[in-house]
VEXDREN-2710 file (C-alpha; in Angstrom, 1 decimal):
% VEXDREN-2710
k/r/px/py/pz
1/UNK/81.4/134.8/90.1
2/UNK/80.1/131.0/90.2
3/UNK/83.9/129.8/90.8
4/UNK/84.3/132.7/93.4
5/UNK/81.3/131.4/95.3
6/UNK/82.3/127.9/95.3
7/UNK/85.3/128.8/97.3
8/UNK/83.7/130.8/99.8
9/UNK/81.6/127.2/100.5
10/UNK/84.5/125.1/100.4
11/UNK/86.9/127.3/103.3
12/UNK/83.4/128.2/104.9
13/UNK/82.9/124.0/105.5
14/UNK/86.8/123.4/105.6
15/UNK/86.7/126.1/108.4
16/UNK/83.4/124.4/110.3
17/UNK/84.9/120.7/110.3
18/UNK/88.0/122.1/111.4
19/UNK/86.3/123.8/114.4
20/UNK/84.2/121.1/115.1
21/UNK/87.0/118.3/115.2
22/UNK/89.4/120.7/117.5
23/UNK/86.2/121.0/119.6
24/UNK/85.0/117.8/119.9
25/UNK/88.7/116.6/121.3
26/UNK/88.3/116.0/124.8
27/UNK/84.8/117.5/124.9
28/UNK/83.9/114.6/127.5
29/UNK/86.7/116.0/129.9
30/UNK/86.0/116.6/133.9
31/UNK/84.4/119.8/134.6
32/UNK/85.7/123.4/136.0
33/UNK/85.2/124.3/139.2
34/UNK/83.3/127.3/136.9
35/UNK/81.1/124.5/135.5
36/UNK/80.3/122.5/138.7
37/UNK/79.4/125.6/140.0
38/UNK/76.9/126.5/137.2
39/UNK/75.7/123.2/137.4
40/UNK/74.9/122.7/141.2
41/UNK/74.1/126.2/141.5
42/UNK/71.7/127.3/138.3
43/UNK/71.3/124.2/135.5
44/UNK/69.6/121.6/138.3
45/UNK/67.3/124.2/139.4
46/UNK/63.3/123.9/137.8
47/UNK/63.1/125.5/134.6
48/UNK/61.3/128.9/136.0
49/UNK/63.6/129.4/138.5
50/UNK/66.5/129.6/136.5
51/UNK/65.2/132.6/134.7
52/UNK/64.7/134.1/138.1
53/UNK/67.3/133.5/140.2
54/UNK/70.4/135.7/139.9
55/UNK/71.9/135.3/143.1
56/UNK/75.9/136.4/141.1
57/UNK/76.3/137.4/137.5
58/UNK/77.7/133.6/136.9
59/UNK/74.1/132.9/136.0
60/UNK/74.2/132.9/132.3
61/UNK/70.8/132.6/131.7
62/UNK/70.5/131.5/127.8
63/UNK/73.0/128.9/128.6
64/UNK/71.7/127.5/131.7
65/UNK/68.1/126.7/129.6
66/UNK/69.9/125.2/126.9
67/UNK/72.2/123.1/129.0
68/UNK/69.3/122.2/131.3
69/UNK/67.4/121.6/127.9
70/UNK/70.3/119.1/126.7
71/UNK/70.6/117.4/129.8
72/UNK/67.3/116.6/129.5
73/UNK/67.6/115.3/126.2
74/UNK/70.9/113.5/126.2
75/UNK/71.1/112.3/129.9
76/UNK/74.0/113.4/132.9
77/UNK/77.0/113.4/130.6
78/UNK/79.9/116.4/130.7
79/UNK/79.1/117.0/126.8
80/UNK/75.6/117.4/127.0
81/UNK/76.3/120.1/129.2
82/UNK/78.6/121.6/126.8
83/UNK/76.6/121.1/124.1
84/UNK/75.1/124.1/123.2
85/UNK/78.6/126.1/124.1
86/UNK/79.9/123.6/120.8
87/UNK/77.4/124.3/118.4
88/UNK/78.1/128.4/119.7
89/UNK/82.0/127.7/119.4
90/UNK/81.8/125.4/116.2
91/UNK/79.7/128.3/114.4
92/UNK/82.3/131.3/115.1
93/UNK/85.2/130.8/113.3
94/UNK/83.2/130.0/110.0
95/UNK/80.8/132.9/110.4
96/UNK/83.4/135.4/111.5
97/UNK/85.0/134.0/107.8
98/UNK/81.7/135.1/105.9
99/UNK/81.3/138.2/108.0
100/UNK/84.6/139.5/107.3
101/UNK/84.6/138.6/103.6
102/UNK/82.1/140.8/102.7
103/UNK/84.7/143.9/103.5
104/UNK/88.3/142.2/103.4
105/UNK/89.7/139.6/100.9
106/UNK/89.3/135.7/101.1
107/UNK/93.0/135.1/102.2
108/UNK/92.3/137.7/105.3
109/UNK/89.0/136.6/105.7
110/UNK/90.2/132.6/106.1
111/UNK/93.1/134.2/108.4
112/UNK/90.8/135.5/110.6
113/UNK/88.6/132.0/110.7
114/UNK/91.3/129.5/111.0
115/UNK/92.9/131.9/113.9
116/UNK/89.8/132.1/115.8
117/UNK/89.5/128.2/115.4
118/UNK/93.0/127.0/116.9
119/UNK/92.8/129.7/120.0
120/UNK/92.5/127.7/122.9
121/UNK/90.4/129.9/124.8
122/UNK/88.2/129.8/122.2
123/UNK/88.4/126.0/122.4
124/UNK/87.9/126.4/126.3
125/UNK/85.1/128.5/125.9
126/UNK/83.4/126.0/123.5
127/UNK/83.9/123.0/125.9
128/UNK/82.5/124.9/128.8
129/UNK/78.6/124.7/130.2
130/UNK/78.7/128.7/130.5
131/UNK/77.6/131.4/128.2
132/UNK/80.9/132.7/126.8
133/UNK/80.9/131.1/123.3
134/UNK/77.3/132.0/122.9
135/UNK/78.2/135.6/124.0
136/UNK/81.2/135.7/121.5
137/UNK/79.3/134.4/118.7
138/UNK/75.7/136.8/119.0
139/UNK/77.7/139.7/120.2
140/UNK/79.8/139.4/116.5
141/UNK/76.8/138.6/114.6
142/UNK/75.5/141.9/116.6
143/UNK/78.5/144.4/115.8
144/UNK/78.5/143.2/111.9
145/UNK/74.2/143.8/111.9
146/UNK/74.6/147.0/113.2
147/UNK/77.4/148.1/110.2
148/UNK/75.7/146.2/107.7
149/UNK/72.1/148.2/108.9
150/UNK/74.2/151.5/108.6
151/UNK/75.1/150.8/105.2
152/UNK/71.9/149.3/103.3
153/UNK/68.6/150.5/105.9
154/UNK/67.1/147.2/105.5
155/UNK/64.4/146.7/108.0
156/UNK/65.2/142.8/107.8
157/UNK/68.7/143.8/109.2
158/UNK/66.9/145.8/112.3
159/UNK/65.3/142.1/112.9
160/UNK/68.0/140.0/112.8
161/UNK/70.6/143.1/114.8
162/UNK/67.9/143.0/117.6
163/UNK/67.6/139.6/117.8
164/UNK/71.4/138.9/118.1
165/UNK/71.9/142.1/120.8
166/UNK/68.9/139.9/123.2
167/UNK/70.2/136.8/122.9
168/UNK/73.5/138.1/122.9
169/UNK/72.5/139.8/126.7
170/UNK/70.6/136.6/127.5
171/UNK/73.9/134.8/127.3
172/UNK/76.2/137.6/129.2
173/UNK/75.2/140.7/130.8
174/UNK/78.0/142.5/129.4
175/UNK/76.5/142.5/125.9
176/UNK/75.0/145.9/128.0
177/UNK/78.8/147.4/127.2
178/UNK/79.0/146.5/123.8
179/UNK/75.0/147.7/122.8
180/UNK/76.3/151.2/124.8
181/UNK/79.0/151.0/122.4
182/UNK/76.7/151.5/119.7
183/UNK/74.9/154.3/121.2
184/UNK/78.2/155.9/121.7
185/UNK/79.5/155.8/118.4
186/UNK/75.9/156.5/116.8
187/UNK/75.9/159.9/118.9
188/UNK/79.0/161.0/118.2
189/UNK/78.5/160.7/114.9
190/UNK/75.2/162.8/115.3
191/UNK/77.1/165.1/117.1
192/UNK/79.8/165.3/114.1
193/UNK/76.7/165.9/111.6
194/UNK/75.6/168.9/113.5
195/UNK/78.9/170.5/113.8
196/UNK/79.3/170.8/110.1
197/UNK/76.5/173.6/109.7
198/UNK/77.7/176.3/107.7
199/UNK/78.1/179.2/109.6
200/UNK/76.6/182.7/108.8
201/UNK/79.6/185.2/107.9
202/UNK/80.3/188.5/109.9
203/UNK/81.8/189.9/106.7
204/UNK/78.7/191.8/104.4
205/UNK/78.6/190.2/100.8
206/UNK/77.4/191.8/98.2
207/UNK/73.9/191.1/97.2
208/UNK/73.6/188.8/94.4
209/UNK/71.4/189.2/91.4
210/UNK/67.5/187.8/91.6
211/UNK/68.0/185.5/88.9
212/UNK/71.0/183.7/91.6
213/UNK/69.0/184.0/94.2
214/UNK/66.0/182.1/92.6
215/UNK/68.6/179.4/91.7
216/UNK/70.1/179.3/94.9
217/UNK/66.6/179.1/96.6
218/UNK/65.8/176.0/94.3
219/UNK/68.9/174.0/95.1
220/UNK/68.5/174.5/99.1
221/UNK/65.1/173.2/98.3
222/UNK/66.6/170.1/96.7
223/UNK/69.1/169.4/99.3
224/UNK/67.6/170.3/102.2
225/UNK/65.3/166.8/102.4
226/UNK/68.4/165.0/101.7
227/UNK/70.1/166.8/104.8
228/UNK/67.4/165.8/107.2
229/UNK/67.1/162.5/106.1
230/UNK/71.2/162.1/106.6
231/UNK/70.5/163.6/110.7
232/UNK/67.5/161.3/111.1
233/UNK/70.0/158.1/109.8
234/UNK/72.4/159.1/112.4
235/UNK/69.7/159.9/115.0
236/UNK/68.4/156.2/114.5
237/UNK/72.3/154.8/114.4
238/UNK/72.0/155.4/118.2
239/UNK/68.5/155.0/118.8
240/UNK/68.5/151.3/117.7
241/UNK/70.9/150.1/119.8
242/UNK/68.9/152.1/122.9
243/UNK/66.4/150.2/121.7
244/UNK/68.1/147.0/122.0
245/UNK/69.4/147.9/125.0
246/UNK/65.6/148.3/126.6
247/UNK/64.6/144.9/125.2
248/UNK/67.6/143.0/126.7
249/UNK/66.7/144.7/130.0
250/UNK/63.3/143.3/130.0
251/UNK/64.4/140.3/130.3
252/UNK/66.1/140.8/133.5
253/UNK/63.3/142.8/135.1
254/UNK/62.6/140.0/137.8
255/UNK/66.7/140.1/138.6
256/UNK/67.0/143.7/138.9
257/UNK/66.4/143.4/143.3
258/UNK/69.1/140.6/143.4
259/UNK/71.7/142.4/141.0
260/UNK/71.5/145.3/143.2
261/UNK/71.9/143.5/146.6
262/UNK/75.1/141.6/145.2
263/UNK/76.7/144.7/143.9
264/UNK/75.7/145.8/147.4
265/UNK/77.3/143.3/149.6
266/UNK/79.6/140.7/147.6
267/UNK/80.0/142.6/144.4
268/UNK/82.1/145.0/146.4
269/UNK/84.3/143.0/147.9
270/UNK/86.3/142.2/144.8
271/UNK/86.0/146.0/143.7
272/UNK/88.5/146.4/140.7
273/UNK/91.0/143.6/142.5
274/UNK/91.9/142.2/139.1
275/UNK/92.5/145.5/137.5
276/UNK/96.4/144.8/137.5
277/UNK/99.4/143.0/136.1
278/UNK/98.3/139.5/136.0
279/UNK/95.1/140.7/134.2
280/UNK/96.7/141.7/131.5
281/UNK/98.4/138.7/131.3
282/UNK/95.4/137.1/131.2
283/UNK/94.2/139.3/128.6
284/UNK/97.2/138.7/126.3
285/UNK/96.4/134.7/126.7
286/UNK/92.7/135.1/125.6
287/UNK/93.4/137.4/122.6
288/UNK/96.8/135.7/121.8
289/UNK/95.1/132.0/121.9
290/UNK/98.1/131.3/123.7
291/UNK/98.7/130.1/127.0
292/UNK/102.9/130.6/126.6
293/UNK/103.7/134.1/127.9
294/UNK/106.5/134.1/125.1
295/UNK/104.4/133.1/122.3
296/UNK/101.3/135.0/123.6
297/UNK/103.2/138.2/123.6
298/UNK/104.9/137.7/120.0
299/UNK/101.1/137.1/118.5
300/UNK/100.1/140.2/120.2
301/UNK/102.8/142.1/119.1
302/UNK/101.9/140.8/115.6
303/UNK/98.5/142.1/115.5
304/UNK/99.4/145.8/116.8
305/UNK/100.1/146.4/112.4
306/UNK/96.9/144.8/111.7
307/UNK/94.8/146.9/114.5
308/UNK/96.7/149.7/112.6
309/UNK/95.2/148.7/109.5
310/UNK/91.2/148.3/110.7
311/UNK/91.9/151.5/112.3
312/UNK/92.2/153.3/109.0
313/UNK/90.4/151.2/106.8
314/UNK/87.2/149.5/109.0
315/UNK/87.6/152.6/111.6
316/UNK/83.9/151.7/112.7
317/UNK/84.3/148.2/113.7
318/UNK/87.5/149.3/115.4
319/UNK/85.9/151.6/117.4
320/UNK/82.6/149.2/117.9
321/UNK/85.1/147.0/119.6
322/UNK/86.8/149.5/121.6
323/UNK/84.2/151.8/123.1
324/UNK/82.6/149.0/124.8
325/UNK/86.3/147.5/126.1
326/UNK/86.7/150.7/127.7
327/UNK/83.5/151.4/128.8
328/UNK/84.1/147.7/130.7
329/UNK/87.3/149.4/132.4
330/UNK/86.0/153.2/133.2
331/UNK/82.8/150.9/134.5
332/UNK/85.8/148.9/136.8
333/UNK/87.2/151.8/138.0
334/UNK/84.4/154.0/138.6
335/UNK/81.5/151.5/139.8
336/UNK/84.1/149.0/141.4
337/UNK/83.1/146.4/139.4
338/UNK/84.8/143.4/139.4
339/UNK/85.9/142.2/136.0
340/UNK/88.3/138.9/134.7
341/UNK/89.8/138.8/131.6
342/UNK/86.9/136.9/130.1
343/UNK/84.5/139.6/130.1
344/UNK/86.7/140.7/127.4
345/UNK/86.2/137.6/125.0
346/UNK/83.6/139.2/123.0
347/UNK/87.0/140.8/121.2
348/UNK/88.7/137.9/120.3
349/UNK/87.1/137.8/116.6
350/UNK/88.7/141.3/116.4
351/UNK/91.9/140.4/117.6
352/UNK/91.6/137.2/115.3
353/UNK/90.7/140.2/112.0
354/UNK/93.7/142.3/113.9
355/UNK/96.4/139.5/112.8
356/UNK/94.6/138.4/109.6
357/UNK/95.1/142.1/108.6
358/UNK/98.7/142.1/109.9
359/UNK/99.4/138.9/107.6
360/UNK/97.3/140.1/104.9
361/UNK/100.2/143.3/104.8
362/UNK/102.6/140.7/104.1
363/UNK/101.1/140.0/101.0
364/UNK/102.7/142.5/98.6
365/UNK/106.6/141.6/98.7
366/UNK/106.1/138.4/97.4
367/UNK/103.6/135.6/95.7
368/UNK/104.2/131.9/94.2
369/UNK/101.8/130.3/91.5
370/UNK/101.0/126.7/91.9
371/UNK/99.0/125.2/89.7
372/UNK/97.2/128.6/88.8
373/UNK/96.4/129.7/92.4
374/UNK/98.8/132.7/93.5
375/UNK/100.0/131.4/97.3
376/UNK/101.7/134.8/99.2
377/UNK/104.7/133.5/100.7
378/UNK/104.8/135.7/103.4
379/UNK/101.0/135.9/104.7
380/UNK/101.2/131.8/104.3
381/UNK/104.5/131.3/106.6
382/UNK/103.6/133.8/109.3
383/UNK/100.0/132.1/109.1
384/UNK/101.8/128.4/110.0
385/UNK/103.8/130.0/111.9
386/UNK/101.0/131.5/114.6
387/UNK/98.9/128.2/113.6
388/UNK/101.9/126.2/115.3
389/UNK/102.5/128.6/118.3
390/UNK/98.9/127.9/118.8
391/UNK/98.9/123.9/118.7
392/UNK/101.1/124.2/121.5
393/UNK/98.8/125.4/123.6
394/UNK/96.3/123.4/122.0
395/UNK/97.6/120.0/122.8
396/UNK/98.4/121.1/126.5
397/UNK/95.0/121.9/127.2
398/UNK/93.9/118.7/125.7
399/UNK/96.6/116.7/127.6
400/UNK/95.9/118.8/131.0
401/UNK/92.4/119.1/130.7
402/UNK/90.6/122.3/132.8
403/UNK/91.1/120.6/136.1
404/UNK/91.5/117.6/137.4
405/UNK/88.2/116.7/139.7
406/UNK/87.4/113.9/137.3
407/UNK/90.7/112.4/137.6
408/UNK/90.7/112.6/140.9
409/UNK/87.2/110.9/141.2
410/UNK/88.1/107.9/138.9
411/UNK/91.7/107.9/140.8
412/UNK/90.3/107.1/143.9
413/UNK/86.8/104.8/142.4
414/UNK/89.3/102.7/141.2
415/UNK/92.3/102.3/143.6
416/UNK/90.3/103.0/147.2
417/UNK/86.6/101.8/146.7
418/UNK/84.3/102.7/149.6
419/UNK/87.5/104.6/151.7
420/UNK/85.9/107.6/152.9
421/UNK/86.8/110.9/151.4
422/UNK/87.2/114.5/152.5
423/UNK/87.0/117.3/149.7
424/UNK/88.8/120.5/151.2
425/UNK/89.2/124.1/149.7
426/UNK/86.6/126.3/147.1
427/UNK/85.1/123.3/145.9
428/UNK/84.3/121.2/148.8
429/UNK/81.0/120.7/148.0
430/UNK/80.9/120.9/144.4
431/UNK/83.2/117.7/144.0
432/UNK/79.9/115.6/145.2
433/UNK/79.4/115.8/141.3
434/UNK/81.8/112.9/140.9
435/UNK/82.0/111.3/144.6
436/UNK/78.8/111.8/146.2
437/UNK/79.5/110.4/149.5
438/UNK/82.7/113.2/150.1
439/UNK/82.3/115.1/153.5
440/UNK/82.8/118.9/152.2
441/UNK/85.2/121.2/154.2
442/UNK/85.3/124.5/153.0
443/UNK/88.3/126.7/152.7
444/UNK/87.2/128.4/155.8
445/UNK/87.2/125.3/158.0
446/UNK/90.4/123.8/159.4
447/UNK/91.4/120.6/158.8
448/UNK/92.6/118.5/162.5
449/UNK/94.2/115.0/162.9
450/UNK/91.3/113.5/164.1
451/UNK/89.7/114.9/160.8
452/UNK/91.5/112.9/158.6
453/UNK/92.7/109.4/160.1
454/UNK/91.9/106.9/157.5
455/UNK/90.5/109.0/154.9
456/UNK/91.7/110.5/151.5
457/UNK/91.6/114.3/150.7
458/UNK/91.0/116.3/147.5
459/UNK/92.5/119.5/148.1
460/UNK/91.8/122.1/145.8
461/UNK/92.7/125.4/145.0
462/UNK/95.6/125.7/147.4
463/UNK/95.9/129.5/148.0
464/UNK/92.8/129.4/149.8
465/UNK/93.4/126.9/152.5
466/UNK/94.9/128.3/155.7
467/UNK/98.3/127.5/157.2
468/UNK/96.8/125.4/160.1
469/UNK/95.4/123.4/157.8
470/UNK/98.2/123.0/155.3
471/UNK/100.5/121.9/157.9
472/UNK/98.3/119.6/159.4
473/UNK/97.9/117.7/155.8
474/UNK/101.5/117.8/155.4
475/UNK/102.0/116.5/158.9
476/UNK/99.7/113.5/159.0
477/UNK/99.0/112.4/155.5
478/UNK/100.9/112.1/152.6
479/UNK/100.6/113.5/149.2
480/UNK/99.9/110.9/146.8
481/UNK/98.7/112.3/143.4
482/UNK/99.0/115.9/141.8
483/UNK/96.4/117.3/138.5
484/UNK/97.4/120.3/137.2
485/UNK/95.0/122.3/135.4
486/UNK/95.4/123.6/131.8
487/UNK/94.4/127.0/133.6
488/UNK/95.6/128.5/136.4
489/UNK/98.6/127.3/138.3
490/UNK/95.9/127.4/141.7
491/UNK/93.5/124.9/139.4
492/UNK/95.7/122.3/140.2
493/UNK/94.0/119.6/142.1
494/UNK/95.4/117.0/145.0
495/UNK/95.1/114.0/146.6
496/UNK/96.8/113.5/150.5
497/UNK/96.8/109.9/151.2
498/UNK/95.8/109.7/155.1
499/UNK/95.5/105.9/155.4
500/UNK/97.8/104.4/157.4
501/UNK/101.2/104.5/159.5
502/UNK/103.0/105.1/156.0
503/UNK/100.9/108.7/155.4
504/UNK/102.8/110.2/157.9
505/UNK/106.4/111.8/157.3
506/UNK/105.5/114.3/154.8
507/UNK/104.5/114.8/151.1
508/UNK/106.6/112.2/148.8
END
């Protein structure tokens, strides 16, 4: 028992230092146009207004205090902002270790960890000054409460559960999906209860004596208090989460005027528009951990036997995970909602369990001793195996970066000091952050000669600038430096050189 606890400490800290060190790489690295846009937008607003001011769901309100609170503390740096989305990220892959422990094995369990530690999204999300890695890590700590509460009826449990489901819903709305999750499995399950009533027969019995009847009397008696507490548990197994449901929304109570008037006027003009191909792309990159269609499709593919496996062993958490995924899509469909891939994270841990499971599987053709410790072959080589397809990704994201506004700042800070400098496309204002004096043109401007003689311009996000104006920059200036993103081909950042005589003539 002692030597079995002393493991579970040594993988838990081997598992936090590995997720801190993956995290820490590059964790001063330019921001998102995501971020800037958090920042300018939310973070630099007074304290009370951020918890008021809810002009687009980007507002992830949890986050935005405690990024305000460690900019504060720590100063204007791109890792204080991101500080509280490392401590969030750091924390997941260790606790998603000592959650799943308590119902799978320790080499599963560790699986499950060290996966969720090398997925680059995860990595992303822990390096960015938004709410997802808070949102992944309370809405885990949140499904696992409510299982754990269903098993033991502690009233600590009810604490902690409601706890995790509001901050969970502080830091993303969409915790909303996975809390009516809950309520959805809790019913049915209520539902399931009364369906089992035995049913009074048509066919006339014969009467029994009074001695059986007495005895039979006696034992309804017994295990009729029984029956009622068992429909009161599953009453309460949806009930609680209604509950949490009604706190969370509290908290948004001042926002509620705002919401609607977005989903009003802006909310429907991306209704369901990334309901398609490309998003499930996206969606096999986030669960995957790998940016590498190839390699992002043989991980998924991997974890289909091991989604096969909670299914019939951990059927709850399965569906736990999966009510509120497709209560995200009906909600899509039906409410034109708009939805990225992202909204989704809150599943990577059980994607991360799905391939543990599927390795785990592996484990009965073949072991090797070594030293006294029984090492599975198989489960050990598919585990380097997926560890590797992930460093791949890995070290491009770290070698890329998000985007390249940074670069582009210290680019031109150190080869044109003082040149004037035009910022064109989504985030023509937003790139202020790193050269305050840029004039801002936004996508819906176009860009003319007279614009642009003996200036430089950052263009960004390409598919949004209009012909006029792309000719025009390909005309007059000439294209000097290219960032690509580690994101999205259109993150790719650029600078047109529009100088001099030797601008003209096209890009180089």
């Amino acid at each position: 028992m002692e030597a079995n606890k002393k493991r579970t400490w040594i993988l838990f800290v081997a598992l936090l230092a590995g997720s801190l060190l993956l995290r820490l790489i590059q964790i001063n690295q330019g921001m998102s146009y995501d971020e800037m846009w958090t920042v300018v937008v939310f973070i630099l607003l007074p304290w009370k207004k951020i918890v008021t001011y809810f002009p687009q769901p980007n507002n992830h309100i949890l986050n935005t205090l405690l990024a305000k609170l460690s900019l504060t503390i720590f100063g204007d740096h791109e890792w204080s902002l991101r500080l509280p989305s490392l401590v969030m990220g750091t924390l997941t892959p260790p606790t998603l270790y000592l959650l799943m422990k308590k119902r799978f094995n320790h080499s599963a369990s560790f699986s499950a960890g060290l996966i969720m530690a090398l997925n680059y999204w995860a990595v992303w999300f822990s390096q960015d000054a938004r709410g997802y890695a808070g949102f992944i890590l309370f809405s885990m700590l949140n499904q696992f409460l409510y299982l754990d509460w269903t098993d033991n009826r502690k009233n600590k449990t009810i604490f902690f559960y409601l706890i995790s489901a509001v901050a969970a819903c502080y830091f993303h709305l969409y915790m909303i999906f996975i809390l009516a999750g809950q309520i959805g499995y809790g019913f049915l399950l209520w539902l399931k209860l009364k369906a089992f009533k035995p049913k009074t027969s048509l066919v006339q019995e014969p009467q029994p004596s009074k001695a059986i009847r007495k005895k039979k009397r006696k034992q309804e008696k017994k295990e009729k208090p029984e029956s009622n507490q068992a429909g009161r548990r599953e009453i309460i197994m949806f009930i609680l989460p209604v509950t949490a449901v009604l706190l969370s929304l509290l908290l948004y109570i001042p926002l509620f005027g705002q919401m609607a008037r977005y989903y009003n006027s802006a909310g429907h003009l991306v209704a369901g528009k990334w309901l398609d191909l490309k998003f499930l792309g996206d969606l096999v990159k986030i669960f995957s951990g790998s940016h590498y269609p190839a390699a992002g499709i043989i991980i998924c593919l991997a974890g289909l036997p091991g989604l096969h496996r909670l299914y019939k062993s951990q059927n709850r958490l399965f569906w736990l995970y999966g009510l509120p995924i497709f209560f995200i899509i009906l909600s899509t469909l039906t409410l034109h909602l708009f939805i990225y891939a992202r909204f989704l994270a809150f599943a990577m841990p059980l994607f991360a369990m799905a391939l543990a499971c599927s390795l785990d599987f592996l484990s009965e053709p073949a072991s090797l001793k070594i030293k006294r410790i029984n090492i599975n072959i198989f489960p050990a080589a598919g585990l380097i195996l997926i560890s590797v397809l992930l460093a791949f990704s890995l070290s491009r994201y770290y070698r890329l970066e998000k985007q390249g506004f940074k670069k582009a700042g210290l680019y031109i800070q150190e080869k044109y000091p003082g040149v004037p400098v035009i910022s064109y496309g989504a985030a023509s204002v937003l790139f202020k952050l790193y050269i305050p004096p840029a004039e801002g043109f936004s996508r819906k401007q176009s860009l003319e000669p007279e614009d642009l003689t003996g200036k430089l311009v950052v263009g960004s996000f390409p598919a949004s600038w209009s012909e006029h104006s792309r000719q025009i920059l390909t005309r007059y200036c000439r294209l000097e430096e290219v960032w690509p993103g580690a994101g999205e081909e259109d993150d790719t950042v650029y600078l047109y050189n529009c100088l001099g005589k030797g601008s003209r003539g096209g890009s180089e």
